[in-house]
C-alpha positions in Angstrom: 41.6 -94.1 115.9 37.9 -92.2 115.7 36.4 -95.7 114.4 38.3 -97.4 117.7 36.6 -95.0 120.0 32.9 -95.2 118.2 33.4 -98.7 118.7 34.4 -98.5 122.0 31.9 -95.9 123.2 29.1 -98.0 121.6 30.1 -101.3 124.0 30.5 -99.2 127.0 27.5 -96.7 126.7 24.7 -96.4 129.0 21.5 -97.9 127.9 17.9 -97.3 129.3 14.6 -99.0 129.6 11.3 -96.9 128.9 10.3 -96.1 132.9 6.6 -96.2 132.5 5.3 -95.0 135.5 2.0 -95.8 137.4 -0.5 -93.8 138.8 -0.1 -92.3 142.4 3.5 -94.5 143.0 6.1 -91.3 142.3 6.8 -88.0 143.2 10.2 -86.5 142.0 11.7 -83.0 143.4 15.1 -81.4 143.5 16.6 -78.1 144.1 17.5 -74.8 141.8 18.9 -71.6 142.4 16.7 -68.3 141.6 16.7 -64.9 141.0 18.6 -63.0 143.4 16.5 -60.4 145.0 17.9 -57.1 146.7 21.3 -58.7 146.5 20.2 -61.9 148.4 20.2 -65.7 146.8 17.1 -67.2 146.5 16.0 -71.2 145.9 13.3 -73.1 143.6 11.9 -76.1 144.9 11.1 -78.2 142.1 8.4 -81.1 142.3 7.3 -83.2 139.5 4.2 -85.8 139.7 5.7 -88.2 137.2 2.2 -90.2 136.0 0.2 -87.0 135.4 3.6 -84.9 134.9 1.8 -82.2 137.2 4.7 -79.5 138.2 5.0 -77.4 141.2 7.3 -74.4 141.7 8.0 -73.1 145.1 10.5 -70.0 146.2 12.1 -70.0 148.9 15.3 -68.8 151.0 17.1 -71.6 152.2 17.1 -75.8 151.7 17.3 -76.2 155.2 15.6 -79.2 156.4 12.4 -77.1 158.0 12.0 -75.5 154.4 12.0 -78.5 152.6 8.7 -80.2 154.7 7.1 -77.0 153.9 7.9 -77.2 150.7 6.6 -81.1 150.5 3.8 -80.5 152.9 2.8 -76.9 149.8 3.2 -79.9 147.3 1.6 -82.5 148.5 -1.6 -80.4 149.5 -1.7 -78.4 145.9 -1.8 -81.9 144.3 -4.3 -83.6 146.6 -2.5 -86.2 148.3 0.4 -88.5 148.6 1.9 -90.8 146.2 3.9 -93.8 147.7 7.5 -92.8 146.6 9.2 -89.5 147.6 12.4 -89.5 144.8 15.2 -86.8 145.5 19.0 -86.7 145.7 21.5 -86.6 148.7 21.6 -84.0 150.1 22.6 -83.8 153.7 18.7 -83.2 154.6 17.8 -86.1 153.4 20.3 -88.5 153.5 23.0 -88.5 156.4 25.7 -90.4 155.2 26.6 -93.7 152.6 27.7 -97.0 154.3 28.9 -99.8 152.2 27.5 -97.6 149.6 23.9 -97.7 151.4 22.3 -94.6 152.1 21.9 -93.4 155.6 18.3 -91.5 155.7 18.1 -88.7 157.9 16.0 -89.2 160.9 13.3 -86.3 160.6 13.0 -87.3 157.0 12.3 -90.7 157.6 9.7 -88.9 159.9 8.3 -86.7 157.4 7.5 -89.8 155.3 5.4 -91.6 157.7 3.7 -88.3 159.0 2.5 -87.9 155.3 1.8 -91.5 154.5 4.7 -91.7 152.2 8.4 -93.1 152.0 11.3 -90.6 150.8 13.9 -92.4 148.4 17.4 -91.2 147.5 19.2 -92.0 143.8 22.3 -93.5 143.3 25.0 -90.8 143.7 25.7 -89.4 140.4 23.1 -90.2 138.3 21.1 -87.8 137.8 18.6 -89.6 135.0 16.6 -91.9 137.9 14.9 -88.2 138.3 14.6 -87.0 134.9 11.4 -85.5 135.5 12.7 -83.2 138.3 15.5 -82.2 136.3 13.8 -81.4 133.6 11.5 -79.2 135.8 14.2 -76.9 137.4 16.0 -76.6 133.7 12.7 -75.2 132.6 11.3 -72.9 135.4 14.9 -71.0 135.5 14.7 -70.5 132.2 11.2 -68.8 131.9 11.7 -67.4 136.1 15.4 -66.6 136.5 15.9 -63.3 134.8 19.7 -63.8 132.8 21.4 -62.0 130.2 20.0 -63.7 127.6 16.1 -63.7 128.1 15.9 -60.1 129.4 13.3 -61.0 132.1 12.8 -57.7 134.4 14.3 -58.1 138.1 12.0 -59.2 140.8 11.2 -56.1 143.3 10.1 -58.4 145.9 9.7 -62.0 146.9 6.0 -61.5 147.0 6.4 -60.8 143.4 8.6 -64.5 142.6 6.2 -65.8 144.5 3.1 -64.8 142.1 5.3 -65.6 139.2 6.1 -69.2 140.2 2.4 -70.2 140.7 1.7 -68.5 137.5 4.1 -70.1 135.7 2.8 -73.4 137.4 -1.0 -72.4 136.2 0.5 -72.2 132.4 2.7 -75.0 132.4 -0.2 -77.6 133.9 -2.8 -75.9 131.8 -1.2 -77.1 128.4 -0.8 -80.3 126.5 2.1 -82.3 127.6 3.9 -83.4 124.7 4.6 -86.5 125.7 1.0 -87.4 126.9 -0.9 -85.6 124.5 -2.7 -84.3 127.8 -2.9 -82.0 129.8 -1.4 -82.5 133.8 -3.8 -80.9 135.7 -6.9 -83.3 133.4 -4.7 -86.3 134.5 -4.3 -84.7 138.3 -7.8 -85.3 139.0 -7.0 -89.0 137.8 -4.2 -89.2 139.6 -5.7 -88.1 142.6 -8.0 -91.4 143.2 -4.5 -93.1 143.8 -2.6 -91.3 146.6 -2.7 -91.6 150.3 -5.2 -89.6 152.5 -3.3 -86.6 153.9 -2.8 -85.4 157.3 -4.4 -82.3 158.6 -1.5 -80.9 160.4 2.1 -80.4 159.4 5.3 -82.2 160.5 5.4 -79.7 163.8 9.1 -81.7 164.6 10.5 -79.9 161.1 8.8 -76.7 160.9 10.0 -75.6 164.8 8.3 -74.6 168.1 4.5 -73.4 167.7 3.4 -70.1 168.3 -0.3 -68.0 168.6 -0.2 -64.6 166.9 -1.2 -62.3 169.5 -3.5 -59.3 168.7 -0.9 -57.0 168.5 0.1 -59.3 165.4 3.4 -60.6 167.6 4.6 -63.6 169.0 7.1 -64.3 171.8 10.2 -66.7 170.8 13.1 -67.0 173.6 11.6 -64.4 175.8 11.5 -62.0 172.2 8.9 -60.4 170.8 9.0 -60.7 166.6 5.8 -58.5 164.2 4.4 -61.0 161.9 2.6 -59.5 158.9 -1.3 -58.2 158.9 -3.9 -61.1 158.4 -2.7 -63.7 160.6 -3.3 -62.3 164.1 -5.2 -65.8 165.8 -3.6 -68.1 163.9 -0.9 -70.9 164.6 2.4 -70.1 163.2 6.3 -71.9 163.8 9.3 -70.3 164.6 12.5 -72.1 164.0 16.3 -70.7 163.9 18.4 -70.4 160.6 21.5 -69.0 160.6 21.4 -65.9 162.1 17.4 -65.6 161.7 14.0 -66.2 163.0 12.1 -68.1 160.2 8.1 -68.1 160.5 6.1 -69.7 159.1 2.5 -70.1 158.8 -0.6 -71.5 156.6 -1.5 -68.6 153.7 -4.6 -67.3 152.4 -4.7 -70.0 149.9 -3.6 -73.0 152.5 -0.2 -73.4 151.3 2.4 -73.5 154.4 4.9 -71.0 153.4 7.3 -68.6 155.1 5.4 -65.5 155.9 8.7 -63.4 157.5 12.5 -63.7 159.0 13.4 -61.7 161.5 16.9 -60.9 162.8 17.4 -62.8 166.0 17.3 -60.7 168.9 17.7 -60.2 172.8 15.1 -60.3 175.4 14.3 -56.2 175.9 14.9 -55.6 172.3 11.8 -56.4 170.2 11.5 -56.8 166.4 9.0 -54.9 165.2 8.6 -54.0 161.7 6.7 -50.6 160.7 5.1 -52.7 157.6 3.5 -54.9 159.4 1.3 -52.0 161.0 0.2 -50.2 158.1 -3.1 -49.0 160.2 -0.4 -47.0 162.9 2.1 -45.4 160.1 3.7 -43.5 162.7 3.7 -46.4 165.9 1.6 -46.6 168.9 0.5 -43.3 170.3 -2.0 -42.0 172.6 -5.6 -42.5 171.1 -7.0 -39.1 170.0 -10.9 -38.6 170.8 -12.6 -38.5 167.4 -14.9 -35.8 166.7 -18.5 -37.3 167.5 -21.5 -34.5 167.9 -24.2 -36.2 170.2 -26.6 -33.3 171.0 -28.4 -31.0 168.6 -26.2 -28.1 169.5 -23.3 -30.1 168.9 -24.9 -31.0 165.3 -25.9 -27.9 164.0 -22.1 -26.6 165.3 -19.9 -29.7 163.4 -22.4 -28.3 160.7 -20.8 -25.2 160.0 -17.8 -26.6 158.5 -14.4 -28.2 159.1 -13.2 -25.3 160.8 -15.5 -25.5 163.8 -14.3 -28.7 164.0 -10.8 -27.6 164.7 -11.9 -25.1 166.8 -13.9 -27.5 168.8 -10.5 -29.7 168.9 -8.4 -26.9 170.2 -10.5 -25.1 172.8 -11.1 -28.4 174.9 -7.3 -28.7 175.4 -6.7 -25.1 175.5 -9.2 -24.4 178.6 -10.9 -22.1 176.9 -14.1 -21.6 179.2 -18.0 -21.0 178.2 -17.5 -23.3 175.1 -20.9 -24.1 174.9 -22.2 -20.6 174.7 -19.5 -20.0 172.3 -21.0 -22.4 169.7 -24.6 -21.0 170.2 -23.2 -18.0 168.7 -21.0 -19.5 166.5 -24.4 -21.1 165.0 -26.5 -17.6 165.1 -23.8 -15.8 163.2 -23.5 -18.0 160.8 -27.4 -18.3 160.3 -26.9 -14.7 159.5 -23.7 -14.7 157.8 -23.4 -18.0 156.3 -21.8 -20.5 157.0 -18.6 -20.2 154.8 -16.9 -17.1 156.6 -18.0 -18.5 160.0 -15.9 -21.5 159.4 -13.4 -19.6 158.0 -12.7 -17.2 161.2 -13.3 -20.3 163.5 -10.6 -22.0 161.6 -8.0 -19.1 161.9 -9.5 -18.8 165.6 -8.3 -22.6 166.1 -4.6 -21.8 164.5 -3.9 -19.1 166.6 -5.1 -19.9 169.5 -7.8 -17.2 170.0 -11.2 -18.8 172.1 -12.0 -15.6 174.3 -15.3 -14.0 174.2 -15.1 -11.5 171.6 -12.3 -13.1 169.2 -14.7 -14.9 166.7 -16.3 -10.9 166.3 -13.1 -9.8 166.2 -11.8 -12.1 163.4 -15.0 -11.9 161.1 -14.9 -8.3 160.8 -11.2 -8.4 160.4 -12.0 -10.3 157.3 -14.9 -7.6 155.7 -12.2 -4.9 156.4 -9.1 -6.2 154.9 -7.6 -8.3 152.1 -8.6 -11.8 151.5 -7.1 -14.1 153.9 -5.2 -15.8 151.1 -3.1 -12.9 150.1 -0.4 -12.2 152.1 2.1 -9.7 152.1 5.4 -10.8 152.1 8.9 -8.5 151.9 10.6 -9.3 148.9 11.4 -7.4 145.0 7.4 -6.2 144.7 7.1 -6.2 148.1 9.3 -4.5 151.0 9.0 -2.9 154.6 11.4 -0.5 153.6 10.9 3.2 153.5 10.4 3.8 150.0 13.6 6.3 148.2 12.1 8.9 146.2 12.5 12.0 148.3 16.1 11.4 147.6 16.0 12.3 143.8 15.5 15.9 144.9 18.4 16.4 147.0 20.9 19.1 145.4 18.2 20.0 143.1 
């Protein structure tokens, strides 16, 4: 019975012809799941240049259709240009529906493929070996990204932080000898890159949602809404498109890669989203400007000079009403020509916290301190301390 099968299996098995690919002609990708961070499923987009078997790793939150021309317009620009096939499988952003067993391209893909000078290409349904090379590349990068059980990688604290893993993982991976080349990718990238299509130098707008201009309060407006975006991108051009129950943005980074740079929860006009991270300059939101302590005039100098106390003092008089504050400093500044400068500081500091800016208060205070205990020690009514009446007398009663 075994022999019948072996000989049965060896007429009906699948055989292949060596695919030896050409230079600039195909560009493989397909999807992966990643590391889940703070309970929430994320996504690897997986790209593989099949001549130069250059690989690029992207995170990301969704596959939605906007996400995945990011993700091709990231690729496309990390690698230099565009080769003439897009290869993939069929999934519903790319490909709508099978006819007759014909695929059915979706319409913003088809789109996408003559915006970058490219044409997107589906496999046959089920076979997963016309994109090897993809495959290959998601099997890999979960293996060394996705922490699991069994390779005891930490857990991700942010998606900043799978962000800077996946490129470099991408940097090691393209830096080494492929084993099947002898090479390495990114020496054969710069090959490669003679052969692929000029690239555009805008996005696929149509995919990516409605364009928006950071403001300089670092917002845009989306459906009569204000959303925060992140520090460094006030100025710049950014698109806002719906997922789910979210407000995806996205924008070109630091290093020209389009990528996601926030999601907001969608709101209602009157309720703004504004995120307390994205101001790290106002930790506690907009107030009212304070004046900032900024001595003009010599007097003013040689008063600021004293020490940080004047300052305070300085700060709390003005609101306090406290009148002939000018005079007040002159004499401020004589005593503590005579004095020094230290305890004059110190009494205009204590003058500042309780509130004392008449005439004779700053006397007052200074010789306060020469008469009595450091300013430091303070008496307070506990075991070594008390306000009591002390018990001794007592012992004598009955004597």
């Amino acid at each position: 019975m075994n022999a019948a099968k072996t000989a049965w299996k060896a007429g009906k098995r699948r055989t292949y012809r060596p695919w030896i690919p050409e230079p600039g002609r195909w560009l493989q990708f397909d999807w992966g799941e990643g590391p889940r961070i703070e309970g929430r499923r994320t996504w690897l987009f997986c790209a593989w240049l099949s001549w130069s078997r250059f690989r690029v790793v992207i995170p990301v939150w969704d596959c939605t259709l906007g996400t995945l021309v990011a993700c091709l317009d990231t690729t496309l620009r990390r690698i230099g240009g565009a080769p003439t096939y897009v290869l993939t499988d069929n999934a519903k952003t790319v490909t709508v529906e099978h006819i007759a067993g014909f695929p059915v391209r979706h319409p913003q893909m088809v789109a996408a493929g003559r915006h970058y000078g490219c044409q997107v290409v589906s496999c046959v349904p089920y076979d997963p070996e016309s994109k090897g090379g993809a495959e290959a590349t998601v099997r890999i990068a979960k293996a060394d990204l996705v922490p699991t059980s069994v390779n005891l990688l930490p857990a991700y604290d942010s998606f900043a932080e799978l962000a800077d893993a996946c490129l470099t993982w991408c940097d090691a991976v393209n830096s080494r000898r492929h084993r099947s080349t002898g090479q390495i990718p990114a020496d054969r990238l710069d090959i490669e890159r003679t052969t692929l299509h000029v690239l555009p130098i805008e996005p696929l707008a149509l995919a990516l949602g409605e364009e928006r201009v950071v403001g300089s309060d670092r917002t845009i407006s989306f459906n009569s809404v204000r959303y925060s975006t992140p520090p460094g991108y006030t100025g710049a051009r950014v698109w806002c498109r719906v997922v789910g129950e979210e407000l995806s943005i996205t924008a070109r980074t630091s290093s020209g890669d389009l990528a996601e740079i926030w999601r907001h929860q969608l709101s209602t006009p009157g309720v703004p989203q504004v995120i307390d991270a994205h101001y790290p300059d106002h930790p506690d939101g907009r107030s009212v400007h304070q004046p900032r302590l900024q001595p003009r005039s010599e007097a003013e100098i040689a008063f600021v000079g004293i020490g940080p106390g004047a300052g305070r003092w300085l700060k709390e008089a003005g609101p306090a009403g406290a009148t002939r504050i000018r005079a007040k400093m002159a004499r401020a500044v004589e005593l503590a020509t005579v004095l020094g400068n230290g305890r004059v500081d110190q009494s205009l500091g204590l003058a500042a916290t309780a509130g004392r800016f008449a005439d004779g208060d700053l006397l007052s205070i200074l010789g306060h301190i020469a008469d009595s205990k450091p300013v430091g020690e303070v008496v307070r009514a506990d075991e070594a301390h008390s306000v009591q009446n002390g018990t001794i007398a007592w012992q004598s009663l009955g004597q």
